[in-house]
TORKOL-990978 format. One record per residue (C-alpha): residue in three letters; residue number from 1; x, y, z. Coordinates in steps of 0.02 Angstrom, whole numbers, padded with zeros to 5 digits. Layout:
(site 'ALA'; NUM; (X; Y; Z))
...
//
This chain:
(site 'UNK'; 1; (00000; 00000; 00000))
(site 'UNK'; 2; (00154; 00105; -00033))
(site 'UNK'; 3; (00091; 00286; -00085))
(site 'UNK'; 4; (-00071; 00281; -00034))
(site 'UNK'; 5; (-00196; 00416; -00066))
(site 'UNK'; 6; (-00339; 00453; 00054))
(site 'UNK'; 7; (-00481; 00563; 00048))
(site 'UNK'; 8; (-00577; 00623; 00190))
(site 'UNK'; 9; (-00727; 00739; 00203))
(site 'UNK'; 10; (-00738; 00827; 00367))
(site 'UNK'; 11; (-00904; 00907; 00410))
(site 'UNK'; 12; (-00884; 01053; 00527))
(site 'UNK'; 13; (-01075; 01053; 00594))
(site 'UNK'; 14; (-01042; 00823; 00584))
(site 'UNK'; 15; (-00879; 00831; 00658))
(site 'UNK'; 16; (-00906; 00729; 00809))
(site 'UNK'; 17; (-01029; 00608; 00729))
(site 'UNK'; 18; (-00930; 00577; 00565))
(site 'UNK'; 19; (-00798; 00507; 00675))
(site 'UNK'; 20; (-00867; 00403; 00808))
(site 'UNK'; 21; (-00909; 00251; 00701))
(site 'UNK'; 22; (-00731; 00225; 00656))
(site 'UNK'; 23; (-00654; 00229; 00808))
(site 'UNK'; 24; (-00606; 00089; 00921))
(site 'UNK'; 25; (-00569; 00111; 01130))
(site 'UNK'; 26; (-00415; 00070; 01120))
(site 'UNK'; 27; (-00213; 00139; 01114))
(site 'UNK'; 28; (-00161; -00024; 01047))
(site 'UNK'; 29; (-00182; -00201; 00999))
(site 'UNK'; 30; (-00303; -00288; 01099))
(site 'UNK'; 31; (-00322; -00439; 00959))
(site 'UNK'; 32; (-00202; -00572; 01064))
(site 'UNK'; 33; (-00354; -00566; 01226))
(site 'UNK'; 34; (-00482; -00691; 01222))
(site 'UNK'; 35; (-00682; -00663; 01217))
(site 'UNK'; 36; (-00739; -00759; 01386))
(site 'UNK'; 37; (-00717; -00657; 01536))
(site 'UNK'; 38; (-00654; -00742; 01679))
(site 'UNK'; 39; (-00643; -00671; 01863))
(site 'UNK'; 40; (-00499; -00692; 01985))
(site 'UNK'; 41; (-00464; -00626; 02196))
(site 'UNK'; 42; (-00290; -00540; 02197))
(site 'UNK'; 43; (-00229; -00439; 02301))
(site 'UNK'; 44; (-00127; -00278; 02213))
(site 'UNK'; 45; (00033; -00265; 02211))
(site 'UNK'; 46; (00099; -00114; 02112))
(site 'UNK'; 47; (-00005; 00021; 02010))
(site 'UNK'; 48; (00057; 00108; 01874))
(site 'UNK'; 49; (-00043; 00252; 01814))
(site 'UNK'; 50; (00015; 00307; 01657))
(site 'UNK'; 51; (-00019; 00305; 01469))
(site 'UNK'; 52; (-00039; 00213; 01351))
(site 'UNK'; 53; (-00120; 00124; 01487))
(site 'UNK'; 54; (-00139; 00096; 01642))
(site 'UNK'; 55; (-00063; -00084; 01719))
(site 'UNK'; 56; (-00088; -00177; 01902))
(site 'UNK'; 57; (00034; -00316; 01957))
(site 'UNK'; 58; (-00063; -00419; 02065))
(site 'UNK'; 59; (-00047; -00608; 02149))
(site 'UNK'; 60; (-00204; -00686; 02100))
(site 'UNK'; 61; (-00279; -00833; 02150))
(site 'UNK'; 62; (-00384; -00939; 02017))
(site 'UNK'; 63; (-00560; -01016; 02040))
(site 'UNK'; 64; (-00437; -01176; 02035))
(site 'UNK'; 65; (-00358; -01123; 02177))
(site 'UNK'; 66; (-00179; -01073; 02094))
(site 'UNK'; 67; (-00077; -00915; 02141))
(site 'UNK'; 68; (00013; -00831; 02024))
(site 'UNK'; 69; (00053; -00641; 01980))
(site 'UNK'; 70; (-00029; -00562; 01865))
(site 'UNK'; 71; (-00026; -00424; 01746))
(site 'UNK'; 72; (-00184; -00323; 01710))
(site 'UNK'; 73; (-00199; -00188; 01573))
(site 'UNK'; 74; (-00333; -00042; 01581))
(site 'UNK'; 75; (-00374; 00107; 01478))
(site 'UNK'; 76; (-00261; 00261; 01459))
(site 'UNK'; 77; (-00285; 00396; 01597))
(site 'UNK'; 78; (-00359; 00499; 01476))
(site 'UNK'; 79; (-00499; 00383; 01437))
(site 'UNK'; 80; (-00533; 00324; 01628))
(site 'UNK'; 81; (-00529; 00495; 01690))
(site 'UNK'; 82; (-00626; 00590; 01560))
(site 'UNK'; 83; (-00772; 00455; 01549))
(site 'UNK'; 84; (-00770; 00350; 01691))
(site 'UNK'; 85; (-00696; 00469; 01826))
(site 'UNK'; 86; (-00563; 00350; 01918))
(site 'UNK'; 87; (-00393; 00409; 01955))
(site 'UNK'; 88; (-00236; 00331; 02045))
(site 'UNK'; 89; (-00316; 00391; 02211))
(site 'UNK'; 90; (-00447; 00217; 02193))
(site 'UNK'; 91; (-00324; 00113; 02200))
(site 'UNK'; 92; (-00200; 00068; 02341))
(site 'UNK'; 93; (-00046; -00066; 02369))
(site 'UNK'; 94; (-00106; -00190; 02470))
(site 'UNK'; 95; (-00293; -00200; 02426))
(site 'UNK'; 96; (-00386; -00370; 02396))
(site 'UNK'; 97; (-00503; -00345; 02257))
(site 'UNK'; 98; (-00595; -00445; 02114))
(site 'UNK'; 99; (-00556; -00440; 01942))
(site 'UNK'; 100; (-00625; -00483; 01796))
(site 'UNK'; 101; (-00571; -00478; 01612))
(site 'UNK'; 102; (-00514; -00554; 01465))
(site 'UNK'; 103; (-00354; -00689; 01446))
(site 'UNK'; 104; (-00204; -00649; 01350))
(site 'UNK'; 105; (-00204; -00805; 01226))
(site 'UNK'; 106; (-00014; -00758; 01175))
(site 'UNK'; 107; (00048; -00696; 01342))
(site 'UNK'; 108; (00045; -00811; 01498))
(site 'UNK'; 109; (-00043; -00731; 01658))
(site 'UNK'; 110; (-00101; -00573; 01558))
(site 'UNK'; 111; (-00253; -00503; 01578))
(site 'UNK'; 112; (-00380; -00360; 01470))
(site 'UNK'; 113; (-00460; -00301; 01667))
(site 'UNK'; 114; (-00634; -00234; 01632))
(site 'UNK'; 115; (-00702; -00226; 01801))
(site 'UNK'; 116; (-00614; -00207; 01967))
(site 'UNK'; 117; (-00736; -00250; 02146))
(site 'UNK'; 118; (-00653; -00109; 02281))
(site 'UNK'; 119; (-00638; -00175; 02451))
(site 'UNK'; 120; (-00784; -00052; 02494))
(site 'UNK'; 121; (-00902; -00132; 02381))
(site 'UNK'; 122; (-00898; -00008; 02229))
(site 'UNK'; 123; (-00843; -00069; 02082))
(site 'UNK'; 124; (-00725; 00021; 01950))
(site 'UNK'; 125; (-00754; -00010; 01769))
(site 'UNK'; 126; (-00580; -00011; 01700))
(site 'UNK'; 127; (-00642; 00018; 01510))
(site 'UNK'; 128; (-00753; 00134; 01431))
(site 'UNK'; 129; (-00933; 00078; 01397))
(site 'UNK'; 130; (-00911; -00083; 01491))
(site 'UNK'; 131; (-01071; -00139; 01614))
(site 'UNK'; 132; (-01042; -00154; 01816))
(site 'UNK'; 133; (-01034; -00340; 01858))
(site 'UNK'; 134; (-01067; -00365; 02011))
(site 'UNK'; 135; (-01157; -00195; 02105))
(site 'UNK'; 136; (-01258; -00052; 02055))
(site 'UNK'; 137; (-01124; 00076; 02138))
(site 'UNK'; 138; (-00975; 00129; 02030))
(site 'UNK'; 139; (-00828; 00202; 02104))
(site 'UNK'; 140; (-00767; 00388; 01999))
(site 'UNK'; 141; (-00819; 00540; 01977))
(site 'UNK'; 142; (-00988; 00599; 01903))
(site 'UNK'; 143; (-00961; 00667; 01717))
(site 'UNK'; 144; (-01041; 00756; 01571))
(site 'UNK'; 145; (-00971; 00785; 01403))
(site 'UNK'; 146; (-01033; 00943; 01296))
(site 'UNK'; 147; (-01119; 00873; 01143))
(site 'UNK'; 148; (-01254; 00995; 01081))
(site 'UNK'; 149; (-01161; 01178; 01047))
(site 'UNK'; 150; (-01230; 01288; 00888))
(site 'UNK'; 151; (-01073; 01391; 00888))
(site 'UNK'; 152; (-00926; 01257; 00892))
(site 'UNK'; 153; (-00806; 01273; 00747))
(site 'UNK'; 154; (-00682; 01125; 00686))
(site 'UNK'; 155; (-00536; 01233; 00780))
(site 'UNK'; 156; (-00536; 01184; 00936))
(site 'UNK'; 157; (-00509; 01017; 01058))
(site 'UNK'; 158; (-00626; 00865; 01000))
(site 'UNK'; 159; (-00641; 00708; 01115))
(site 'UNK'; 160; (-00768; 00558; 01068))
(site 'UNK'; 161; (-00915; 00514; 01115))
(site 'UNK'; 162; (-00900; 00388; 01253))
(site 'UNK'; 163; (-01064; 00287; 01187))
(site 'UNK'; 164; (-00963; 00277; 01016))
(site 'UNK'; 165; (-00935; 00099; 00958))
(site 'UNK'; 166; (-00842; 00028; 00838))
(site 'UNK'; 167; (-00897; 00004; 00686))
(site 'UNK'; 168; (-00840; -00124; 00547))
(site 'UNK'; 169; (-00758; -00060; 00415))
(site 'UNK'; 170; (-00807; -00011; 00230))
(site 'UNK'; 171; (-00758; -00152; 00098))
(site 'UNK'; 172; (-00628; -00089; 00013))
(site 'UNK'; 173; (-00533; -00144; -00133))
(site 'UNK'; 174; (-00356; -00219; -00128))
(site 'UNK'; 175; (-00234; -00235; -00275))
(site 'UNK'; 176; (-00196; -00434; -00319))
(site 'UNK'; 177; (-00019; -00408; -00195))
(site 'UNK'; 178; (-00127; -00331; -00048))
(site 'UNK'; 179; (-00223; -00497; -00041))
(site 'UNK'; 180; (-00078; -00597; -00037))
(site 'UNK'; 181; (00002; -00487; 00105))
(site 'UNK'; 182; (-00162; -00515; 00193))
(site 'UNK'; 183; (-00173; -00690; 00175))
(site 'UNK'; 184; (-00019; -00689; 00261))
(site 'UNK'; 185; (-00045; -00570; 00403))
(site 'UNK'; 186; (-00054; -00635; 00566))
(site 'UNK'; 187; (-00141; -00511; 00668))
(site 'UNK'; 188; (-00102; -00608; 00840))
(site 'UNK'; 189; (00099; -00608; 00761))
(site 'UNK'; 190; (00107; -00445; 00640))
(site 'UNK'; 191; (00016; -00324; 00720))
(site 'UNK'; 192; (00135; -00185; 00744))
(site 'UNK'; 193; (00023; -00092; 00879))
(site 'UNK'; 194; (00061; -00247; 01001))
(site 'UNK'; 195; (00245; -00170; 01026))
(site 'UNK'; 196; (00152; 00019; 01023))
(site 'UNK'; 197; (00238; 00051; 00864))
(site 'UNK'; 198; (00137; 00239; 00811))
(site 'UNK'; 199; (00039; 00195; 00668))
(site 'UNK'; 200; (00018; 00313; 00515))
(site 'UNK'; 201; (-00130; 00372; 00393))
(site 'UNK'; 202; (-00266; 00347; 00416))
(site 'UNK'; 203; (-00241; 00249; 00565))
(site 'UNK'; 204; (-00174; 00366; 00680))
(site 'UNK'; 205; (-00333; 00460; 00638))
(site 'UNK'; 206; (-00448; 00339; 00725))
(site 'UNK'; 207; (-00410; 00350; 00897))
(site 'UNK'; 208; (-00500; 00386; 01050))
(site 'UNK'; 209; (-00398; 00501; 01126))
(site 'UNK'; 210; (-00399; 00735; 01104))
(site 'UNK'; 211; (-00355; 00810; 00940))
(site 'UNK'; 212; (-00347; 00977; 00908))
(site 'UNK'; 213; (-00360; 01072; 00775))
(site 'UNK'; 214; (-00279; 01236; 00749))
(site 'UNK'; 215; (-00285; 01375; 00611))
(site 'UNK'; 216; (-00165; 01461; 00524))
(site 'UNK'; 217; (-00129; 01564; 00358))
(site 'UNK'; 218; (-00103; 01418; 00237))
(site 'UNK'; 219; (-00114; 01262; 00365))
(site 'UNK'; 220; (-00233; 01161; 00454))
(site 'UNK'; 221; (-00120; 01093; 00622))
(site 'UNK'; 222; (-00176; 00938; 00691))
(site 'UNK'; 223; (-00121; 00902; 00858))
(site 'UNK'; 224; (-00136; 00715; 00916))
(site 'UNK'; 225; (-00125; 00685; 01107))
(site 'UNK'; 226; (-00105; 00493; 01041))
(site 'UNK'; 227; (00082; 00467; 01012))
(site 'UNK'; 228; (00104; 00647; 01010))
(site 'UNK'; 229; (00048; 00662; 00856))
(site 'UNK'; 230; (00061; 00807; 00737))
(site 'UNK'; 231; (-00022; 00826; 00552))
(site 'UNK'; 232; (-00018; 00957; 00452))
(site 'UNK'; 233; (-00146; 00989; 00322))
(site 'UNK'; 234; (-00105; 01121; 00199))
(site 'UNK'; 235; (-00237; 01248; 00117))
(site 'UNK'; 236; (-00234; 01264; -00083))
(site 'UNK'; 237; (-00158; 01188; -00210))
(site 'UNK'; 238; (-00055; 01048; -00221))
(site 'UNK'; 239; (00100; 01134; -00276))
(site 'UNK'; 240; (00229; 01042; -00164))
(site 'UNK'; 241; (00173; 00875; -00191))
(site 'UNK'; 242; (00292; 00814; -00304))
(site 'UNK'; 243; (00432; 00866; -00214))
(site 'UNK'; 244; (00377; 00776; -00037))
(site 'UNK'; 245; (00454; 00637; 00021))
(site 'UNK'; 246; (00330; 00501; 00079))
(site 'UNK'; 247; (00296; 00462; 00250))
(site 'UNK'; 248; (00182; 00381; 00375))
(site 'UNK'; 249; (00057; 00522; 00391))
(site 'UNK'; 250; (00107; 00569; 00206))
(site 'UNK'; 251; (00069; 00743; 00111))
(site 'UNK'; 252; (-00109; 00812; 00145))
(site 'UNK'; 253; (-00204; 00955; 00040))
(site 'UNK'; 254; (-00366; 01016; 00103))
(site 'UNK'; 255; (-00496; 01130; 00025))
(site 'UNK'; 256; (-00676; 01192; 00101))
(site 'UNK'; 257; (-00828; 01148; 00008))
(site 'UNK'; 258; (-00954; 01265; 00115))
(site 'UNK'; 259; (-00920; 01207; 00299))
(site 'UNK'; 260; (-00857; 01031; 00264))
(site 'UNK'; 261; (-00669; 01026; 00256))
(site 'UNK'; 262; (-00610; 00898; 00110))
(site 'UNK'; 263; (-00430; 00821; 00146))
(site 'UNK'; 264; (-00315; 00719; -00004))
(site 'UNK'; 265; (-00187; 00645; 00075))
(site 'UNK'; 266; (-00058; 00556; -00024))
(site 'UNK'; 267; (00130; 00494; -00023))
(site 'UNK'; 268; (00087; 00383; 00111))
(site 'UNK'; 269; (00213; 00230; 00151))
(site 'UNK'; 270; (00141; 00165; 00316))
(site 'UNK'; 271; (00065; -00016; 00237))
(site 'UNK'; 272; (-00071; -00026; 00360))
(site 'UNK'; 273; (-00258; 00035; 00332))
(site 'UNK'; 274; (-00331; 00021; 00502))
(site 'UNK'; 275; (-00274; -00057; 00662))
(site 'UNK'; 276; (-00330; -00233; 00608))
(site 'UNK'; 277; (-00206; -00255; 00478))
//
């Protein structure tokens, strides 16, 4: 997929609902977990609270009876403060808790945690849009986002919608090589996101974390809290093209058709189209 163009329409007024359905909760690969949940006691250990993600070490004991340690991965702090409220401050050394979550199938003793039972009895969802398990009181703060503003322009700070879910992605058509590479792709294996390599266009574009866009004289900036991302979409023609190296976010040239912004991005060599593969 060396050289890849893209095209994107970006409705001002749409902004926030033209995105949603692409996006996925997630900083990286989650493909390697299982799909039955499974719930464990343990007793934490360490807490680290930092992105991507947050992780616990814990010694958990299995409905089996078997002790080992364990290591749980959360969402970012960005996502677990802005929509479910918790912070560090919920969680102490020392603490017996329940878990639940999903099973590493590559990794032994790994765990996807989606729910956490707090020695008080609340219970901390550790993933957007996940259900309590086990009680009726969640442990965080009490949240609103701003969805319904007349007078918001496409420069500014945009966060998703925390009831966004993934959607599955258009059919697309690949060139007679792209199906071979595919055939061969071994998502549990290839997937570059499981060592949280920064992905390119238009991956990097469907994440769930800030972006902000800023205005200048012949630029669009886009700043990417993911990664630390920054894009730069230029205003006019496409004079410079030829002369741009490629890249993983490649060369983008945008133009407004009444208040939707319309983006051509091409010189793209990052050979992934979304964070599937």
């Amino acid at each position: 997929m060396n050289n890849t163009n893209v095209i994107a329409r970006i409705s001002v007024a749409l902004f926030a609902a033209s995105i949603t359905p692409i996006v996925a909760f997630a900083h990286h690969s989650r493909a390697h977990y299982g799909q039955d949940v499974i719930e464990m006691d343990a007793e934490i250990l360490q807490v680290d609270w930092r992105n991507p993600h947050v992780t616990f070490t814990m010694n958990a004991m299995s409905a089996a009876g078997e002790e080992a340690l364990w290591k749980l991965e959360g969402g970012s702090t960005y996502m677990l403060a802005r929509y479910t409220g918790l912070g560090k401050e919920f969680f102490h050394v020392g603490d017996h808790v329940r878990i639940a979550g999903l099973v590493s199938t590559v990794r032994p003793n790994e765990m996807l945690v989606t729910n956490m039972l707090l020695p008080d009895g609340s219970e901390a969802v550790m993933l957007p849009n996940r259900p309590t398990r086990w009680s009726d009181t969640v442990d965080g703060a009490d949240l609103s986002l701003q969805t319904n503003n007349s007078e918001r322009s496409l420069f500014q700070v945009w966060s998703i919608d925390p009831d966004a879910r993934a959607g599955g992605r258009s059919d697309i058509s690949l060139t007679a090589a792209a199906e071979a590479l595919l055939a061969a792709y071994d998502r549990e294996q290839d997937d570059p996101a499981l060592a949280c390599v920064k992905p390119g266009m238009p991956s990097t574009m469907s994440n769930p974390h800030p972006m902000h866009f800023a205005e200048g004289n012949d630029r669009i900036t886009v700043y990417i809290q993911e990664n630390d991302v920054v894009r730069t979409i230029y205003i006019g023609e496409n004079t410079e093209a030829a002369a741009r190296p490629v890249g993983p976010l490649g060369y983008s040239v945008g133009h407004w058709e009444d208040k939707t912004l319309v983006v051509r991005t091409i010189k793209i060599n990052w050979p992934y189209f979304d964070r599937t593969g």
